[in-house]
N, C-alpha and C positions, 0 to 999 in steps of 0.2 A: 828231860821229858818223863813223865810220869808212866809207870807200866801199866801195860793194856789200851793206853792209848794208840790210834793207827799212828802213820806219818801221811801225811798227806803233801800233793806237790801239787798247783795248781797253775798253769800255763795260762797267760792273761794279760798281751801285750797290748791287743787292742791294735794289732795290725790288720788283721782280718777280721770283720764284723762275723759273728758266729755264723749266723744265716744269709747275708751276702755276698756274692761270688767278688769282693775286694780281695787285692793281695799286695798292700803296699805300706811303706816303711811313713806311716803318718798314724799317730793313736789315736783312737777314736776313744776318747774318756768316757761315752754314756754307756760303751760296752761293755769297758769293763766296770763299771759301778754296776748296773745291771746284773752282772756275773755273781756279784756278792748274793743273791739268795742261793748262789747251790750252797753257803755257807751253813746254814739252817742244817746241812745233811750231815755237819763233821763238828757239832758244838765241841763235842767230847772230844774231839780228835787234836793232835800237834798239825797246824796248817801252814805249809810255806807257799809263797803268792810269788811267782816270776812277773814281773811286768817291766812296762816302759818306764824311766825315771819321773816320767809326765805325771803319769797315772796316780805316783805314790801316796799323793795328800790323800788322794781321793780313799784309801786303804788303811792310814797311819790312825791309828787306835781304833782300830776293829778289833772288839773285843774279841773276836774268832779267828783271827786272823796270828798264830806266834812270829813268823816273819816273813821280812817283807824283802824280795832281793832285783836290784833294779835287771835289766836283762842285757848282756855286755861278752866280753870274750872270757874274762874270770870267772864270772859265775857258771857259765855255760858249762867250762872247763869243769869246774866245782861240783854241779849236777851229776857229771855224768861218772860220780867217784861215791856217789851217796847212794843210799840203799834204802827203799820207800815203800809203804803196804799201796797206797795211791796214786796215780799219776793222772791227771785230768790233763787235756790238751784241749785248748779250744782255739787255736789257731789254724790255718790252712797252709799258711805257706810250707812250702817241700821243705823249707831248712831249719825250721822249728819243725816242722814235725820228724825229722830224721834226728834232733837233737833229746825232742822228747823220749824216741825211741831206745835212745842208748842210754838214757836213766832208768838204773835197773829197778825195777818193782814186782809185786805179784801180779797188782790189776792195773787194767790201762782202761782210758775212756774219754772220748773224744776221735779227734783226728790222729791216721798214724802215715809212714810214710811207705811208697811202694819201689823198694830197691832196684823192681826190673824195670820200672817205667820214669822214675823218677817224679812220681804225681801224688799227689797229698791222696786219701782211702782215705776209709772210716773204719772204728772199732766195734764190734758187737754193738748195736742199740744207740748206734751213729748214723746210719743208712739213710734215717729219713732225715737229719740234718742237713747233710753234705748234699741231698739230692735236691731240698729245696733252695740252699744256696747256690746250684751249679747248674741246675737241669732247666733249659727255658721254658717258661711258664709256670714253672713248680711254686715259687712264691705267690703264686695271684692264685693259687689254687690252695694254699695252706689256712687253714682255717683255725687253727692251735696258735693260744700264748705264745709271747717268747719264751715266756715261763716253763711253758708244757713240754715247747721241744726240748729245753734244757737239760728241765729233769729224766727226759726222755731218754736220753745219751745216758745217762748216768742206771739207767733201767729203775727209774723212782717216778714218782705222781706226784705233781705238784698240788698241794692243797690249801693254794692261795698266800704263800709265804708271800714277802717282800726284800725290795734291796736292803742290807744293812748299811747304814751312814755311820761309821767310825768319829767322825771329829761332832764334835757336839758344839754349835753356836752360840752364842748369848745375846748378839743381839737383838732387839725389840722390834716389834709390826708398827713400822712407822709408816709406812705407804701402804695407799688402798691397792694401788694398782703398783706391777711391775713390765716392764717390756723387757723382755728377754728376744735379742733379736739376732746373736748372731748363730749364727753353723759351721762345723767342721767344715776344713776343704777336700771334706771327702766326697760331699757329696750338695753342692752350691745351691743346688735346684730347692731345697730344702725352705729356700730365706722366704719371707712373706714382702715382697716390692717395701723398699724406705718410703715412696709415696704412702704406701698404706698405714704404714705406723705414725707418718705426719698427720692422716686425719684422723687415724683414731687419739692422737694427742690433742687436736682441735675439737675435738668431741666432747672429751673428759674433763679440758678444762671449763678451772672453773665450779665440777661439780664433784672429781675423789682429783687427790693425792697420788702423782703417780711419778716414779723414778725410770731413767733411761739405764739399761743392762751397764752394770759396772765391774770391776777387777778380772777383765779379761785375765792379763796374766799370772794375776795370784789366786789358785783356788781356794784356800780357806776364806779369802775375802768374798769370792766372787758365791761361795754358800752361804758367808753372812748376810750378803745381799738379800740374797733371795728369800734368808730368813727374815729379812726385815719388811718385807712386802706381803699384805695380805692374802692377793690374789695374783696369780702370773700370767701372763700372754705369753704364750711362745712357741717359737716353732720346732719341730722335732729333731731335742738334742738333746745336752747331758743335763740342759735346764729343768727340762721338763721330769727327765727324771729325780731330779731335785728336789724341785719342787712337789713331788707324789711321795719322797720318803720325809721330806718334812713336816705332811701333813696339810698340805697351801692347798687352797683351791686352783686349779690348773687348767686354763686353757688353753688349749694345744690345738697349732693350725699344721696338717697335714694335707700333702698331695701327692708327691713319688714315691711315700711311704706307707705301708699297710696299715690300716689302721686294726685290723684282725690280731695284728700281735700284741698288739696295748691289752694288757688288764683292765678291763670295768672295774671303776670305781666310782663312788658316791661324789668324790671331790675332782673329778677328771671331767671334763666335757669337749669333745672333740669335733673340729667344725673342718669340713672339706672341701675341695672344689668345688664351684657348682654350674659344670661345664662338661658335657660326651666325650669322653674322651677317652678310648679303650686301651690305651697307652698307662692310663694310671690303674696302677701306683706302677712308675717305671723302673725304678731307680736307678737311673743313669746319669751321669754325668751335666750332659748336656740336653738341651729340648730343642726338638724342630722346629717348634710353633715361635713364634716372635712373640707372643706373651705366654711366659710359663701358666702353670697350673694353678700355681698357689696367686698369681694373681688376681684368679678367680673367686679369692675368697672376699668377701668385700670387707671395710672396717665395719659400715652399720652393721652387719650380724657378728661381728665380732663386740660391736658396741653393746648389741643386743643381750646377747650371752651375759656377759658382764653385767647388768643394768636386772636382768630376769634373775641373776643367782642370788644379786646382791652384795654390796661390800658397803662398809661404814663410809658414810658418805661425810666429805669437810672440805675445806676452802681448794682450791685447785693451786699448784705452785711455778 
């Protein structure tokens, strides 16, 4: 390591969504990609990245990133023997954050653990994190970036950074359109009904080029994909963040999730319920209702969007 550089340690399993009161042993990949803009704050710096083995593609030649360590009982072990100017936590569960606590460093930031209660705290400039992942109602009442709380926790302003995408794709926009249709099982409520993606397929043909979501389980493929698609349909997951650091136009169908935390941008256009319902954005597991939310979203305005932004139009397949 070169002198004068910090060491940095960065906690990022993706078991707990930063700002969701989840706490379970399932990663959630669009989390931790997302996490890569606090990167932006340590160019200069030596940065080590704990995560799930799942996660790693998603990290593996980031150019900011020096190493990558999957997160297990060895490493764990290993952490807590090493000596770091940095230490980020952004997980909640008590036993990472009691693990992050025993790696010795000068600064800490994020979540830490509380020895008398046995319950994940927060650090200096954490507070409003952990209070809108935990406190009810505090999410439907947050009005900041994901971004903004990020940088937040770290006592920094975010000033429109973005995620970094470490693997670099090659291949070609060969589809107008892509369906990106599946979601984590963190949170099901997310999915847009198969009914609706059958008619927005009935729709299309015929007039773009459109591929059905491919290489679930290899992720370099599955960002090839998406690189090869002009524009994306999807609903809120690690797709759509993908798709936003590659550059793709993205349409993104949201309903138990905020759409307040999305960055505005030029190439993002985001379509919601369109149904009363003071329950949204809920984020829960399960729905009362016998037809979720996101049912609510129809294909024709989905068709619409698409048809108003514009995509190279050619034979349908």
């Amino acid at each position: 390591m070169k002198p004068g550089r910090k060491k940095v340690l960065i906690i990022k399993m993706g078991y707990s969504e930063t700002l969701t009161p989840d706490n379970v042993y399932l990663c959630s990949l669009g989390d931790v990609f997302r996490t890569t803009v606090l990167l932006h704050l340590f160019k200069e710096d030596y940065v080590t990245w704990l995560t799930d083995a799942a996660a790693i593609p998603l990290l593996t030649g980031n150019p900011y990133i020096d190493r990558i360590l999957p997160f297990n009982l060895l490493t764990s072990l290993q952490l807590q023997t090493e000596i770091y100017d940095v230490v980020i936590n952004l997980e909640k569960h008590p036993g990472i954050c009691s693990l992050a606590d025993r790696v010795k460093a000068r600064q800490r930031y994020g979540f830490r653990f509380n020895k008398k209660t046995g319950e994940t705290r927060a650090y200096e400039n954490g507070y409003e994190a952990l209070a809108i992942a935990t406190r009810e109602g505090a999410k439907k009442l947050n009005g900041k970036t994901w971004e903004q709380v990020l940088f937040s926790m770290l006592g920094a302003t975010w000033k429109g950074e973005s995620a970094i995408l470490g693997y670099k794709p090659d291949a070609e926009a060969v589809f107008d359109i892509g369906f990106n249709t599946h979601v984590g099982p963190k949170f099901p409520l997310k999915a847009w009904p198969a009914a609706h993606w059958d008619h927005l397929e009935a729709m299309l043909k015929g007039r773009h080029t459109y591929s059905w979501q491919q290489h679930l389980n290899n992720l370099k493929g599955y960002i090839q994909w998406i690189h090869s698609c002009r524009l994306l349909v999807t609903n809120d997951s690690l797709g759509l963040h993908l798709g936003i650091a590659q550059g793709k136009k993205v349409v993104a169908l949201m309903g138990p999730t905020s759409i307040k935390e999305l960055t505005p941008t030029e190439r993002l256009k985001v379509l919601t319920p369109e149904v009363d319902r003071e329950c949204i954005p809920c984020y829960k597991p399960e729905c009362p209702y016998d037809d979720t939310c996101m049912a609510h979203i129809s294909p024709e305005d989905v068709y619409d969007a698409i048809t108003q932004w514009g995509t190279e139009s050619s034979p349908g397949i």
